[in-house]
C-alpha positions in Angstrom: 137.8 133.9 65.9 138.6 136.0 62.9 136.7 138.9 62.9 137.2 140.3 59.1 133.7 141.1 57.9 130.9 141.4 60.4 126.9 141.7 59.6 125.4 143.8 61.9 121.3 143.1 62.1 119.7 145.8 64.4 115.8 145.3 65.2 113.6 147.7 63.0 111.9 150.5 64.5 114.2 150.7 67.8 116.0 153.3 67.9 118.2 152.2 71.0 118.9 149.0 68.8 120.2 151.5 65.8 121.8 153.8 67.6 124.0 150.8 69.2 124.1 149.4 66.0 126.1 152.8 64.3 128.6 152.4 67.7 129.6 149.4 67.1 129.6 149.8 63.0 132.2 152.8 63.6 134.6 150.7 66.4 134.5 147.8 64.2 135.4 149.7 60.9 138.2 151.6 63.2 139.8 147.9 63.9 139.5 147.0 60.2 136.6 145.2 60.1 134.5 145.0 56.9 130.4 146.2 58.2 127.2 145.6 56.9 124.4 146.7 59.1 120.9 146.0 58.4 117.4 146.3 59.8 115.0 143.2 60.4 111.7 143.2 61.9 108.1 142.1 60.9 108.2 144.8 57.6 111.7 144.5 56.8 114.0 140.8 56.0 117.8 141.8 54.8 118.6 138.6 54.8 117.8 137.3 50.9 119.4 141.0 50.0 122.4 140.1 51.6 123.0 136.7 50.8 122.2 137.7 47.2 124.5 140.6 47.2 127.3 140.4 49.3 130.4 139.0 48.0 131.2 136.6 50.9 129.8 135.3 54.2 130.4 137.2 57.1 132.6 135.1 60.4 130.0 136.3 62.5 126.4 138.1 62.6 125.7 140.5 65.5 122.0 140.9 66.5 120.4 143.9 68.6 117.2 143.3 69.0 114.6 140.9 71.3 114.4 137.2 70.7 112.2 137.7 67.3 115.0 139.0 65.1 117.6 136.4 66.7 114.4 134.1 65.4 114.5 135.7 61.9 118.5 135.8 61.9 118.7 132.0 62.2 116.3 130.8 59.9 118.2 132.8 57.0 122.1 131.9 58.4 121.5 128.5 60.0 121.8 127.0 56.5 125.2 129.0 55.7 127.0 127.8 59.2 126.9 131.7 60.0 127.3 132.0 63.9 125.1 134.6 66.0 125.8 136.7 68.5 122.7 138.8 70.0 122.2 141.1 72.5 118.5 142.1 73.7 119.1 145.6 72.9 115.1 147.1 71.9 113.6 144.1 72.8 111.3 142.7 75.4 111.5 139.2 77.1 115.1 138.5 75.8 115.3 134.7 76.6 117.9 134.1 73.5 119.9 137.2 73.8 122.5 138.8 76.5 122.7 141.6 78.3 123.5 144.4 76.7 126.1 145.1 79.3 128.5 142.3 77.8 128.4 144.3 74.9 132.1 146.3 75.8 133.6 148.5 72.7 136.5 149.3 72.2 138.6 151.6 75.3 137.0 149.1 77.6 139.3 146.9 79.6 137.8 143.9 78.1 136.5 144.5 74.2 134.2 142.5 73.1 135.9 142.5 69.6 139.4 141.2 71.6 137.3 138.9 73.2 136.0 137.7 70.2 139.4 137.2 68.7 141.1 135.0 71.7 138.1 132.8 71.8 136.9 133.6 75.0 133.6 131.8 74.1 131.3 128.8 73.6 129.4 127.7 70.6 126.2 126.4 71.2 124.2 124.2 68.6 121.0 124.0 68.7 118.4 122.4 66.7 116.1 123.5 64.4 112.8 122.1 62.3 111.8 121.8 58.9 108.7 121.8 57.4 108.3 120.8 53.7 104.3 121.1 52.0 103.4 118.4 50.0 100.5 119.2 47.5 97.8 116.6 46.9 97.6 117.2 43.3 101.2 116.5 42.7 101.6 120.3 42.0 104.9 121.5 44.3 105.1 124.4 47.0 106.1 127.2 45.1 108.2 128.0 48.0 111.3 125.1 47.1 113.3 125.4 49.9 111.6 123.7 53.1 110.9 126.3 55.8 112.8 126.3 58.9 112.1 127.3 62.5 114.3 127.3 65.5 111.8 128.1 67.9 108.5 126.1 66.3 106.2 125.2 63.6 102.5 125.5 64.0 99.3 124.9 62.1 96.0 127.0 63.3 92.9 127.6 60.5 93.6 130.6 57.8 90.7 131.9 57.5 89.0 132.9 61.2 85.9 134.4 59.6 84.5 130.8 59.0 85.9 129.0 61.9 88.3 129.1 64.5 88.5 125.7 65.0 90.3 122.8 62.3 90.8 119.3 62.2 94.6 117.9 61.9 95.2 114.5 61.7 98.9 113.5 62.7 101.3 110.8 61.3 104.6 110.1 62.8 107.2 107.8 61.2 104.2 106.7 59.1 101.8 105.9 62.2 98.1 107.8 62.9 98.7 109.2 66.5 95.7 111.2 66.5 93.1 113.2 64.8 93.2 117.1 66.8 90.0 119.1 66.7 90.5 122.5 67.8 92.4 125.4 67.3 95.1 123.9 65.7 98.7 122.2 66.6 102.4 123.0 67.4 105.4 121.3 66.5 108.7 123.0 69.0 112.0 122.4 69.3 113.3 122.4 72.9 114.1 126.2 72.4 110.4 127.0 71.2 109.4 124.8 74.4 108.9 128.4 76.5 107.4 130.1 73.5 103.9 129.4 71.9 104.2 125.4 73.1 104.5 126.5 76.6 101.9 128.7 76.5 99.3 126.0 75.5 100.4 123.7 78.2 103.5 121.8 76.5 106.8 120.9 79.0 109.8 122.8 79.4 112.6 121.0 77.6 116.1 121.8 78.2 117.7 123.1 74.9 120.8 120.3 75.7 117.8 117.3 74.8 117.1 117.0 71.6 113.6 116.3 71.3 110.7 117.6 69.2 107.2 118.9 71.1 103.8 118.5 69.8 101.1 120.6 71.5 97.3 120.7 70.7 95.7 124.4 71.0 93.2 124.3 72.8 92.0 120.5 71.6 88.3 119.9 72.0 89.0 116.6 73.6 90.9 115.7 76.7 92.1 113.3 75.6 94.5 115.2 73.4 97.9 115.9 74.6 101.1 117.1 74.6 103.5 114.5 73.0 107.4 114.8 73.2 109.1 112.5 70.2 112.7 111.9 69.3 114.2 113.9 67.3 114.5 111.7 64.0 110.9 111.8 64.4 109.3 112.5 60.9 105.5 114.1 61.4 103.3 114.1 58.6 100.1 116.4 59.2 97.2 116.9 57.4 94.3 119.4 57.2 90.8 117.5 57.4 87.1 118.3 56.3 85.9 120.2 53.3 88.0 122.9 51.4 87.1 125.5 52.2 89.1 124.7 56.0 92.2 125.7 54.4 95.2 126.5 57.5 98.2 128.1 57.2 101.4 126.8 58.6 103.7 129.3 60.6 107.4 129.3 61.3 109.0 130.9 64.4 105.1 133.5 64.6 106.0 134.2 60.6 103.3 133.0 57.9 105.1 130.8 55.9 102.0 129.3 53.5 98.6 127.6 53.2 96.9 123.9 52.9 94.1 122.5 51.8 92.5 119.2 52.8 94.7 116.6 50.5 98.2 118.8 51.2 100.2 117.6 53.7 103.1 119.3 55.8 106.0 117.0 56.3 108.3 118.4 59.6 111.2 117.1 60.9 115.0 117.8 62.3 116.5 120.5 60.0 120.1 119.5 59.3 121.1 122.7 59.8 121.5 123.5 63.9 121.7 127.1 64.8 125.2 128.3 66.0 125.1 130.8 68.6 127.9 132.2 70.2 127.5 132.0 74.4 129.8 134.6 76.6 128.6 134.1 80.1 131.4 131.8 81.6 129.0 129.6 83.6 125.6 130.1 82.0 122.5 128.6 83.5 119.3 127.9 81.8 117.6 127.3 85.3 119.0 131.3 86.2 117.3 132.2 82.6 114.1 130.5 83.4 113.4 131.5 86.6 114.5 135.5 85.8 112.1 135.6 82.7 109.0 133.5 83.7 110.0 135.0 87.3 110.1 131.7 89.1 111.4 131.1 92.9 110.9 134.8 94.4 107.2 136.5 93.5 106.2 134.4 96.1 109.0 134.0 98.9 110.0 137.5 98.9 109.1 137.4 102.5 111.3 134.6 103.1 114.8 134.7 102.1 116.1 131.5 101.2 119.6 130.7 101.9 120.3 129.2 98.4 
């Protein structure tokens, strides 16, 4: 890889994450690498900044910070083929970043930065969703480009004070699957599938299948369940009932904007994969899983198993 400029996105209010973040500005600008380093968090998005501004693309972005600025990072670079490199550096569960001990500067016996440069990595792909608003006036989302998620895409009612419940009918490839009552409905990519999906009951999905998740929150009918699709899938959904039920549609735990009745979100596969760079030389998904949801131990401590 050529490492010539290098956008370095540290998470907003952690002060390990920017003090890392000044380290590795300084050995990077001491190898001759151009540095742009830049806070993102709930408050703060450097991303339209920076694409506006900066004269080119950077060959790679570096992110220090938990899995929601990795989240934020590839909605904004996905589009530009900009690859990511994170590190859970300030944040909490972690489940799309590395250790922060892979992170070796300069003086160590194996850089990161020479790493970097003799391709001593993988690239992983993987999919994203869009979600495009169509208006039933014929007026158009004032937001033009569709918004993306890598982890998921949800609908739940915008205003709580007059209900917390909603009804959302669902079309895919131009077919009524179902009408969900409740507290609304998520649409994950196998990455989001240990996110908000999982947490109302949805699979696991391995982030090698391609595959698209629709979960019911907390549906008032039992008959209302998880659904995996394929991924050419195209799911129309619409708000139901007076108009006053307007929801809002998230991306990745960001509000992204509102419908009425008569609107209708269109999601589908984004063309635009995310490109995340992988160091571990035999990573394992299962060794993730069962670290971070703390699977296969809690409850055989007492029992060592030979595996």
């Amino acid at each position: 890889m050529h490492l010539g400029r290098v956008w370095l996105i540290a998470r907003s209010g952690s002060l390990a994450a920017e003090r890392m973040a000044r380290r590795c500005r300084d050995d990077l600008a001491a190898e001759g690498v151009a540095v742009v380093v830049a806070q993102s968090g709930l408050t703060s998005n450097p991303f339209p900044g920076l694409l506006a501004t900066e004269d080119a693309l950077p060959d790679l972005a570096i992110v220090l910070g938990g899995d929601g600025t990795v989240l934020g990072a590839a909605r904004h670079l996905a589009p530009h083929g900009v690859p990511i490199l994170s590190f859970n550096v300030g944040g909490r569960l972690g489940f799309l970043t590395h250790d922060p001990a892979l992170l070796r500067l300069s003086g160590d016996a194996d850089s990161l930065w020479q790493r970097l440069r003799d391709d001593h990595f993988a690239l992983e792909r993987r999919m994203m969703l869009q979600a495009r608003v169509e208006r039933a006036d014929g007026v158009a989302d004032p937001a033009a480009e569709p918004h993306l998620a890598l982890n998921d895409i949800y609908l739940r009612p915008a205003l709580d004070e007059l209900s917390s419940t909603c009804v959302l009918e669902l079309d895919i490839d131009g077919e009524v699957v179902d009408q969900y009552r409740g507290d609304g409905l998520i649409i994950a990519t196998p990455t989001g599938s240990t996110g908000y999906a999982m947490a109302a009951g949805g699979p696991i999905l391995h982030p090698g299948i391609e595959a698209i998740v629709v979960s019911p929150i907390c549906p008032m009918s039992l008959s209302s369940r998880t659904v995996v699709v394929p991924p050419r899938a195209r799911l129309s959904v619409w708000p139901l009932g007076e108009t006053s039920r307007r929801v809002r549609l998230w991306h990745d735990g960001a509000a992204a904007t509102e419908l009425e009745p008569g609107d209708r979100a269109v999601v589908e596969r984004s063309p635009h994969p995310a490109l995340q760079l992988l160091l571990e030389q035999s990573p394992s998904y299962y060794r993730t899983l069962t670290h971070k949801l703390h699977w296969a131990g809690s409850l055989v401590a007492m029992e060592p198993s030979h595996n």
